[in-house]
FIFI-361609 format. One record per residue (C-alpha): z, y, x; residue number from 1. Coordinates in steps of 0.5 Angstrom, whole numbers. Each point is the difference from the previous one (the first is absolute). Layout:
<rs>
((Z; Y; X); NUM) ...
</rs>
This chain:
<rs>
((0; 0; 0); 1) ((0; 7; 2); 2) ((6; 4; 4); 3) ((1; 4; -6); 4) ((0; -6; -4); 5) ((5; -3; 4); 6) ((4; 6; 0); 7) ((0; 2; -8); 8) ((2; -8; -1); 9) ((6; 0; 5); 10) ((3; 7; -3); 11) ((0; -4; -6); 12) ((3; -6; 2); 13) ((-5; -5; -1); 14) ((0; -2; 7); 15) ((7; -2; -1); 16) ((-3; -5; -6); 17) ((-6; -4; 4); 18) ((5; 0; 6); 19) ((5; -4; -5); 20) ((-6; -6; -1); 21) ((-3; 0; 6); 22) ((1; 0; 8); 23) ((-3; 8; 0); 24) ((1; 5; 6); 25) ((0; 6; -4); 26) ((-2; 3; 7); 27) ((-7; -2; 0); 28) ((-5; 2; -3); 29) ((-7; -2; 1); 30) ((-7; 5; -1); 31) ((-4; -3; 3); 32) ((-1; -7; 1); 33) ((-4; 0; 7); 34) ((6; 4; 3); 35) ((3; -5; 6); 36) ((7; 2; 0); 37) ((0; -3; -8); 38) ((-5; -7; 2); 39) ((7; -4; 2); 40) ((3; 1; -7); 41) ((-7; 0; -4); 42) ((0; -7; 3); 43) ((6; -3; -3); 44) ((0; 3; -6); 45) ((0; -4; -6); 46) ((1; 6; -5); 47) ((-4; 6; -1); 48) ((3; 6; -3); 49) ((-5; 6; -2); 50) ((-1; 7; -4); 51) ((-4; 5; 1); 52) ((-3; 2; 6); 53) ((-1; -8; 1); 54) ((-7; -1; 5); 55) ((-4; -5; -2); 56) ((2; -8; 1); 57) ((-6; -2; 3); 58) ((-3; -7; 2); 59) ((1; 4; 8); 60) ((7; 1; -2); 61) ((2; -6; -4); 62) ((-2; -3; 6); 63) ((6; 3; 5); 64) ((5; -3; -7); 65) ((0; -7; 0); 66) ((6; -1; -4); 67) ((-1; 4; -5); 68) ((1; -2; -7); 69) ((1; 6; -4); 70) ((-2; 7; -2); 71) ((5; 3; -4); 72) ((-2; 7; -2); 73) ((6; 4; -2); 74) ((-5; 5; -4); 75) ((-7; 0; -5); 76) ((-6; -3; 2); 77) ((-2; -4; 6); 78) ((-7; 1; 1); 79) ((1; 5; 5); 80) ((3; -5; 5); 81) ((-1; -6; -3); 82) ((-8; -4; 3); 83) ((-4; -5; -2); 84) ((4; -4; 7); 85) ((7; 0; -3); 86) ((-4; -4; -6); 87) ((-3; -5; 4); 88) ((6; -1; 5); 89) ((4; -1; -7); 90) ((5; 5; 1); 91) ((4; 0; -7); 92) ((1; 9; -1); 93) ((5; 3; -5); 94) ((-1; 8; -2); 95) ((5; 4; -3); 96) ((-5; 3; -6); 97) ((4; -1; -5); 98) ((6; 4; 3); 99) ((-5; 5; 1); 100) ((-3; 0; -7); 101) ((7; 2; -3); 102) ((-1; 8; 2); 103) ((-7; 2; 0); 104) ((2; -3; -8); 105) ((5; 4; 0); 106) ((-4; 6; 2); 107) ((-5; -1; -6); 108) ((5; 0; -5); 109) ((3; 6; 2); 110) ((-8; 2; 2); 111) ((0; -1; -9); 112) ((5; 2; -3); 113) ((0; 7; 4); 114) ((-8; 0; -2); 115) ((1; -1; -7); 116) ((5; 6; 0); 117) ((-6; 4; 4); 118) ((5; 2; 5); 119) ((-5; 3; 6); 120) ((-3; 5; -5); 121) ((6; 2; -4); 122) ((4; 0; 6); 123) ((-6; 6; 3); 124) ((0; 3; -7); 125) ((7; 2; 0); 126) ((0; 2; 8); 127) ((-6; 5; -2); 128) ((3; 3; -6); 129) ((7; -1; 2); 130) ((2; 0; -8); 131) ((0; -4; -5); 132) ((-6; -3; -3); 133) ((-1; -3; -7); 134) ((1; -7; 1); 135) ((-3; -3; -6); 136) ((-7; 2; 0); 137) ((-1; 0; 9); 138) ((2; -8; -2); 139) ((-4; -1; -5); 140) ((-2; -8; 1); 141) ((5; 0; 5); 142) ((5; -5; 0); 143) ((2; -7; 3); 144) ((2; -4; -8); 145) ((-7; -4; -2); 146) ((-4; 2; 7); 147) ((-4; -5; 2); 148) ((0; -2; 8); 149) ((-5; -6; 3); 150) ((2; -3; 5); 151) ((-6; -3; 5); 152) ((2; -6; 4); 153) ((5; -4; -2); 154) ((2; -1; 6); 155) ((8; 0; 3); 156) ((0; 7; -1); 157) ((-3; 1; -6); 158) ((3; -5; -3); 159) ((6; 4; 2); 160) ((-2; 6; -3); 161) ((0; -4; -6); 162) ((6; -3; -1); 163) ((3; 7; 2); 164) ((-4; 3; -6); 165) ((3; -4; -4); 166) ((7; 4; -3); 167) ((-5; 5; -1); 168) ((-5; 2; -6); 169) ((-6; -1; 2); 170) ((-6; -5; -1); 171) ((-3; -3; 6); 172) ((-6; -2; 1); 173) ((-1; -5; 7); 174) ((-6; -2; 4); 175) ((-2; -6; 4); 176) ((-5; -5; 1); 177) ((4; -6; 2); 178) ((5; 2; -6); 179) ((-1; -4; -7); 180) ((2; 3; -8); 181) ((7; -4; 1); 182) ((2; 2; 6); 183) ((-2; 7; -1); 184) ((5; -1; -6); 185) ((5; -3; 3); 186) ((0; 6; 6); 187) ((2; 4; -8); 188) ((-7; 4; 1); 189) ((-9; -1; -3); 190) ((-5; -3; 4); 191) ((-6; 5; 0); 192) ((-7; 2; 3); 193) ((1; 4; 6); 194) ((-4; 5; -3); 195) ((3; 0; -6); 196) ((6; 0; 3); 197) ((-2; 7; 3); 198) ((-2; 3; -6); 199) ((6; -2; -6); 200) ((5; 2; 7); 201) ((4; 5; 0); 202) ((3; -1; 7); 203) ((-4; -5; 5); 204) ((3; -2; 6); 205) ((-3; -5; 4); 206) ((3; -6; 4); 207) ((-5; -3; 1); 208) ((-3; -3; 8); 209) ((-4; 3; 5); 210) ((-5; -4; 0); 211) ((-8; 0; 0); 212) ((-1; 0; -7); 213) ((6; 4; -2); 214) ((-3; 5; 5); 215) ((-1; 7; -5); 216) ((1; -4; -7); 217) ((1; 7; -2); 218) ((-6; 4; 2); 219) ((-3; 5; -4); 220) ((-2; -4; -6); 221) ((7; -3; -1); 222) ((4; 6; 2); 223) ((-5; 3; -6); 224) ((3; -4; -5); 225) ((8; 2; 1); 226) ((1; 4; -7); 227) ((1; 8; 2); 228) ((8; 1; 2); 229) ((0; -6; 3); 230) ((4; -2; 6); 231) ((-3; -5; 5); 232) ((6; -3; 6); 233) ((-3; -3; 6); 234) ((7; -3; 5); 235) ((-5; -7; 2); 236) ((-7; 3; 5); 237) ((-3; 6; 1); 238) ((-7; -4; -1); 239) ((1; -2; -7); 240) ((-2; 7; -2); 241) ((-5; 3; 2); 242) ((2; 8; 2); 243) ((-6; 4; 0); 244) ((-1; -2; -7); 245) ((8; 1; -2); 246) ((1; 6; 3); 247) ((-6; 3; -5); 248) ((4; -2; -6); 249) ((6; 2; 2); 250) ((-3; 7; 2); 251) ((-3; 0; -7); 252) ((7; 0; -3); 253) ((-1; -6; -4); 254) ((4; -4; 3); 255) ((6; -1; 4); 256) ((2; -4; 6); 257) ((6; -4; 4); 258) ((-2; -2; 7); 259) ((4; -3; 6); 260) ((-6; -3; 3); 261) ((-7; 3; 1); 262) ((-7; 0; 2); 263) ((1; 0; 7); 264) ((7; 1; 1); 265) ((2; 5; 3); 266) ((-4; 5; -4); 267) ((-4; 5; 4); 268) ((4; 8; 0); 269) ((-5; 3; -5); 270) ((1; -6; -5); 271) ((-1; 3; -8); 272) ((5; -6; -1); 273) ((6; 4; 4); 274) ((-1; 7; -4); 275) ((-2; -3; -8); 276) ((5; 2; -4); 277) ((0; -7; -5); 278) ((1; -4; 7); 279) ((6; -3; 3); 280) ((-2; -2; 7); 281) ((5; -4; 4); 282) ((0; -3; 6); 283) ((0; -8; -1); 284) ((7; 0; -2); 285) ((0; -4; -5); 286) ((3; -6; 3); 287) ((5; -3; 5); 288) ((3; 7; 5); 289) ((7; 2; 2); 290) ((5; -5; -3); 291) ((-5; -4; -4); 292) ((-2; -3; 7); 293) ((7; -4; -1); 294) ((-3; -3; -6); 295) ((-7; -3; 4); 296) ((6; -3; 5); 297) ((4; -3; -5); 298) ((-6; -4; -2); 299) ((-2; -1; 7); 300) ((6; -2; 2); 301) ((0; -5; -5); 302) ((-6; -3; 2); 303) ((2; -1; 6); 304) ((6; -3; -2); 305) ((-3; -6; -5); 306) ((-5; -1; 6); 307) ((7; -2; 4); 308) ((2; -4; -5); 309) ((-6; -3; -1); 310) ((-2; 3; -6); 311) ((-7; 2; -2); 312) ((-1; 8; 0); 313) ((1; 2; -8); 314) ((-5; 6; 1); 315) ((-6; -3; 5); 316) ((-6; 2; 1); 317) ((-6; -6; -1); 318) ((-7; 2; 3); 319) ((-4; 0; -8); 320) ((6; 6; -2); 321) ((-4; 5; 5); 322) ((-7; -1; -5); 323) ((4; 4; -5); 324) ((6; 3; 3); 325) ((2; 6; 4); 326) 
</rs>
């Protein structure tokens, strides 16, 4: 993992917790796998711990392991370390995706409710005229009781989102292509097309993968179907939306954004997206940072413990996941 990655999950005391299930040097921290002052240790490891800034576990590196037997993955996807060889040398793998799910749901909820109540634009308008506004008219159509939400991609997340929508008034409308009417219905939400789910959806957040065929699923023409006033949430890839033709929405007034990612991330200084009023722009917050690291390491640190025991991974990663997966 990076250094600062180290860094941040030492100040939570998630070293602490790996150090309890393994033979870990807390000390050494490993960048590069072709750093000779580290090839001794790569040579008698038999478990890898990763998190960001993992390079990548290439046949060459592979090679310098012969005892690996485990990556467990103490953050979200693994396929930017994660190779084809890890595969082949039949390397069980383990990631704490889930864990990480937990808070970029929690930041859609909260992107939802604080739409739904046109906070950016009464926030601004009160700034402006520093008085009192005549509520019932500036929120005419505003409101989150009966408001319609369509989750794309039920995914870890997304199914997440679903269940913490459900204390609240709102119909949810889901969309997957692995996902049938029945399960749809056990997640408490209705199966729908993507454009029609786009079209009825008063709010649309995306969970779904960054995948060759996810690749701008909203471009110009889906982004047409959103209904005036709609909200559009994105906290899964940048790539899923195409920005020049978001942006020319977004600029018209029609509708409105909540964007912890973007395309490309980072955005350029002179990005509209930074000045639109009717766009919260974030900077990839949505999931895992400051305390919620120790989360990712419990989950970790309890793979590694089942790996102890003997036990297989409750959380394991197969190759086939990565066709359709983050």
């Amino acid at each position: 993992m990076s250094r600062e990655t180290r860094d941040a999950l030492r100040d939570e005391g998630a070293i602490d917790l790996f150090r309890e299930a393994a033979d870990l040097d807390p000390d050494l921290l490993v960048t590069d796998f072709a750093d000779p002052s580290v090839a001794e240790t790569l040579g008698r490891t038999e478990v890898l711990i990763t998190h960001w800034g993992c390079p990548q576990l290439t046949e060459q590196v592979l090679a310098a392991m012969p005892r690996l037997r485990a990556v467990v993955h103490a953050a979200g996807s693994v396929k930017h370390h994660v190779t084809d060889a890890v595969w082949e040398r039949g390397i069980t793998v383990s990631s704490a995706a889930a864990a990480n799910a937990l808070p970029v749901a929690e930041y859609t909820l909260a992107a939802i409710l604080l739409t739904g109540k046109r906070i950016l634009e009464s926030a601004r308008a009160y700034r402006e005229r520093h008085a009192a506004y005549p509520l019932l008219p500036y929120f005419a159509g505003h409101g989150n009781y009966r408001r319609v939400v369509g989750i794309v991609g039920a995914s870890r997340t997304g199914r997440r989102v679903i269940e913490l929508l459900r204390p609240y008034d709102f119909t949810v409308l889901v969309h997957d292509p692995y996902l049938d009417d029945a399960g749809a219905a056990l997640l408490g939400a209705r199966l729908v097309g993507l454009d029609e789910l786009t079209r009825l959806s008063q709010v649309v957040s995306i969970h779904a993968p960054q995948l060759p065929e996810t690749h701008h699923m909203f471009d110009a023409r889906r982004l047409a179907l959103l209904s005036d006033g709609a909200t559009l949430i994105n906290t899964a890839r940048g790539s899923l939306v195409d920005t020049d033709a978001l942006i020319t929405h977004l600029t018209s007034g029609r509708i409105h954004a909540v964007l912890d990612v973007t395309d490309p991330e980072v955005l350029p200084p002179e990005s509209p997206l930074f000045q639109l009023p009717n766009v919260l722009l974030t900077p990839h917050i949505a999931g895992s940072l400051g305390g919620e690291l120790g989360r990712m390491a419990d989950y970790a640190a309890a793979e590694i413990a089942r790996y102890a025991r003997g036990m297989p991974f409750a959380h394991s990663v197969e190759p086939q996941d990565l066709t359709r997966t983050a």
